[in-house]
N, C-alpha and C positions, 0 to 999 in steps of 0.2 A: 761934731762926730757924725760919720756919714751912719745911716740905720737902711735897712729895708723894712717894710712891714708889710707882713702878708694876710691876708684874711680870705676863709671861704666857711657857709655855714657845713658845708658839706667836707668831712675829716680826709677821706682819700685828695681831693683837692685841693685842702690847702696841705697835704704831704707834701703833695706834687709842686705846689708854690714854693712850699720851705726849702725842696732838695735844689731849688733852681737857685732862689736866693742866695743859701751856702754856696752852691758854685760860685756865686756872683760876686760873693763877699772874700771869696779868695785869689779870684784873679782881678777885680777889681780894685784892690785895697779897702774894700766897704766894713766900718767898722762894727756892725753888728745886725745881726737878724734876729727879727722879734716875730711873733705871731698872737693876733687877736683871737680871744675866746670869749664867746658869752653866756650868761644863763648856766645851765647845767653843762657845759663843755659841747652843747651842737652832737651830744650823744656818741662821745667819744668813750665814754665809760674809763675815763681814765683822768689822771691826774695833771693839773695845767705843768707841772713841771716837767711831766714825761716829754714833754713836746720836743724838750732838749735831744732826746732820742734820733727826732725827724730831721733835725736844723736848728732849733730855733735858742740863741742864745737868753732871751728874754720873751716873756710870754703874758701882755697886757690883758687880765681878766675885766669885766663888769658884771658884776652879780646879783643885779638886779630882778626880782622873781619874774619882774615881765617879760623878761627874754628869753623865760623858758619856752616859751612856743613865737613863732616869727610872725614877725608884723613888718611890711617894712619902712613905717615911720621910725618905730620905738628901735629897730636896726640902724636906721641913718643916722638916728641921736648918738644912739652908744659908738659908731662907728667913727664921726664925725666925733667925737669929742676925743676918743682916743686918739685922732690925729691931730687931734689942736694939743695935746699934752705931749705928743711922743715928738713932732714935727718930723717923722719920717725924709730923708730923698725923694722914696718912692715908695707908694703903696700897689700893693700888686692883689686884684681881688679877683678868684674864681669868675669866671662869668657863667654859672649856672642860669638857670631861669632866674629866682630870688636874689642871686648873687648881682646880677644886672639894674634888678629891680634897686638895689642898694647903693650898688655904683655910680646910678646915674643921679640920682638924688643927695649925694657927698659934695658928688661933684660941684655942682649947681648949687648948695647949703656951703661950701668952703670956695667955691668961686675957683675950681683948682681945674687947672690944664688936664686933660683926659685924653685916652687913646683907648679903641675896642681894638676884641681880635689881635693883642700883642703878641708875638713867638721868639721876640730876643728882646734884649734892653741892653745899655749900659750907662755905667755914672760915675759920675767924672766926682771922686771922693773929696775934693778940695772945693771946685764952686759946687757940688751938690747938682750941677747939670746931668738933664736924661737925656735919652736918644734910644725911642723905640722903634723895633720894626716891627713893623703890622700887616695882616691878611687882606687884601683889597680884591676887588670882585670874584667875591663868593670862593678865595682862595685862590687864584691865577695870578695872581700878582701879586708885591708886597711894596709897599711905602716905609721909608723913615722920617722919622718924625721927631723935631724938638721941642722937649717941652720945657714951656720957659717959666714956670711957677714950680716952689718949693711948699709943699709938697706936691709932686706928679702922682698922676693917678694911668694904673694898665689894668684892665680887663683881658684875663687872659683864658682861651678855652682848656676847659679840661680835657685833661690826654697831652699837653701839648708837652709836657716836661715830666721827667722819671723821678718820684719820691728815693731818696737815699736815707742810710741807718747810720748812725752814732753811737751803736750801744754803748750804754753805761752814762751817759753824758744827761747831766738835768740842766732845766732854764730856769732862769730867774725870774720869780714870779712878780708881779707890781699891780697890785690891787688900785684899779682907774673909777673915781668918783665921779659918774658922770649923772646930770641933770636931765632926766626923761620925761618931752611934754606927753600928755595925755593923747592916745592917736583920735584923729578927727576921724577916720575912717573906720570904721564896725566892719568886720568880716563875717557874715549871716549865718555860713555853711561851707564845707570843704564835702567836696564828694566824690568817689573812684567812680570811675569809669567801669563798665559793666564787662566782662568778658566772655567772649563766645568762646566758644570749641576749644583747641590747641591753644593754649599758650603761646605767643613768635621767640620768646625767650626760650622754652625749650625745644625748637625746632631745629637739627642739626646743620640743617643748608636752608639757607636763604634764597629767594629769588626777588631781587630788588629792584623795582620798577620807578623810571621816572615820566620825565617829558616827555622823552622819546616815543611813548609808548601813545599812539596816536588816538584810540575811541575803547573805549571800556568793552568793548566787546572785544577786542585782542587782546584782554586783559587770558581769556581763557588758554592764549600761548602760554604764559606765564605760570598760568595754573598749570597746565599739562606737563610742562618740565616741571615745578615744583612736585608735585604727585610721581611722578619718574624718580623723584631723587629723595623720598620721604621728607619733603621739606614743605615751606608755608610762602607765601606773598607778600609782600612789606613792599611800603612805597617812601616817594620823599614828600618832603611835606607841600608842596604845591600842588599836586597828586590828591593828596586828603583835604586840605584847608579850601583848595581854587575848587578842584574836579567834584569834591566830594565822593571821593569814589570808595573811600576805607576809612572809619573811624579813629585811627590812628596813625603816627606816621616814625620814621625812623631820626633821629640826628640829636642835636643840644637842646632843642626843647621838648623833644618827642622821647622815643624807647633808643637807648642803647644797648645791641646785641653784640654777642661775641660765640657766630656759631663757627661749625668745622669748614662751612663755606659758602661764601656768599656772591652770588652771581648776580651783578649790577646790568639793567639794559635800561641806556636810556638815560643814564644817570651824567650829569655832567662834572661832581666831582666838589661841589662845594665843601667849603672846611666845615659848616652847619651840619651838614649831613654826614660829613668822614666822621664826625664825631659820635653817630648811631652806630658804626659798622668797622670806625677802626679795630678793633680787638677779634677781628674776625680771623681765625686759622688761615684763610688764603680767600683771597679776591682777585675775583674774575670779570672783567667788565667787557661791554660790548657797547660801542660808541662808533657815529658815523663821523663824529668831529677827531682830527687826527691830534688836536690841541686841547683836548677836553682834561681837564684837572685831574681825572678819576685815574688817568693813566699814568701819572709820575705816584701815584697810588693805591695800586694794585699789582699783585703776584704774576700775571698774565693779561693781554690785554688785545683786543681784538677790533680792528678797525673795521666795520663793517655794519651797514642795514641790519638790523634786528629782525626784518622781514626776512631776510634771505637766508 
């Protein structure tokens, strides 16, 4: 029996994996979609069966009290063993920051064929054969891929696929007795980051700064349209991590915004950083490369020096 199994600890996520899967199980011939939950449900405040709701026709829980807060050794175990029990086709996991953290250590623990950056798959219901396609530099291109172990493993970004409803529809739950070593690693302290002034999530318009943008002192163009339009500064993450110019940065491991608009200069268009600023009202970019990724990704687009 072909299965998908999907997991993310983050619930919008794995929505969005389930509603994919279902598609997938239906023009595929794929004989069922399941979804992993651990610990107290990943803060879903809801019941493992409701998942039926999202897609999922079976719903592997492990309820072990260490998994109420994340670690992600005691994650790989539980993860890693619900796949040695289910034998999935395909497991398709979030790639959150944590979610990656998990992924890659499955992988490596089950010896399993892997793909990052997934945005389609299929599978072949009778050999159980995958074939993913995936985002290659920095989203400008895309690869397929065959993976040639059962079970295949996709990391896929979030945003990439639309969560769909089932109302009325429960999963069947299957309580997974799994063996959890003790973690070698202690986590000391978890701590937020401090915040100045404005909030960038409640800012109406963005002005999003990359590469492009050549010495921190022309950072004050930026500002100055921002300030014209009540809006704030935000960069990508090369910007904040290389330049050090801003303590934080926008994309999959940084802040994801969704203001009324957001004006990229500079930006080259990676799918790491679409994924800070997709859910933006309208995007405007301004790029001197005519092939720049941002543009098959944006509302309007403007070929032109940012100087000028």
């Amino acid at each position: 029996m072909a299965q998908l199994l999907v997991y993310s600890e983050e619930s919008p996520v794995q929505r969005e994996l389930l509603g994919k899967a279902r598609q997938a199980a239906a023009e595929q011939g794929i004989d069922q979609v399941a979804a992993v939950v651990f610990g107290a449900g990943a803060g879903t405040g809801a019941s493992p069966a409701s998942w039926g709701e999202w897609g999922a026709d079976v719903v592997y829980t492990v309820a072990d009290a260490s998994l109420d807060t994340y670690h992600p050794e005691t994650f790989c175990d539980a993860l890693a063993g619900v796949i040695r029990q289910a034998q999935p086709a395909l497991v398709l996991v979030g790639a959150t920051k944590r979610g990656l953290e998990v992924f890659g250590r499955v992988a490596e623990r089950l010896e399993l064929g892997a793909v990052s950056w997934c945005v389609d798959f299929s599978v072949d219901p009778q050999s159980q054969s995958v074939m993913a396609e995936c985002l290659i530099y920095t989203g400008i291109g895309h690869n397929t891929y065959r993976i040639e172990t059962t079970p295949a493993l996709a990391a896929v970004p979030p945003g990439t696929f639309r969560a769909q409803t089932f109302p009325g529809q429960a999963a069947q739950v299957i309580e997974v007795s799994v063996a959890l070593a003790p973690a070698r690693l202690r986590v000391l302290e978890n701590s937020q980051k401090a915040e100045t002034g404005r909030r960038l999530q409640d800012a109406p318009v963005i002005v999003d700064v990359g590469q492009g943008v050549r010495s921190r002192e022309d950072l004050l163009l930026a500002e100055e349209l921002a300030h014209l339009l009540n809006g704030q500064v935000a960069c990508s993450r090369p910007v904040s991590s290389e330049r050090d110019w801003f303590p934080e940065w926008l994309g999959l491991s940084g802040l994801k915004l969704a203001p009324d608009l957001c004006i990229t200069l500079g930006i080259s268009g990676s799918i790491q950083h679409m994924i800070g600023i997709r859910d933006s009202e309208l995007i405007v970019a301004v790029n001197t490369d005519e092939n720049a990724g941002i543009f098959a990704q944006s509302a309007y687009g403007v070929q032109a020096d940012l100087y000028q």
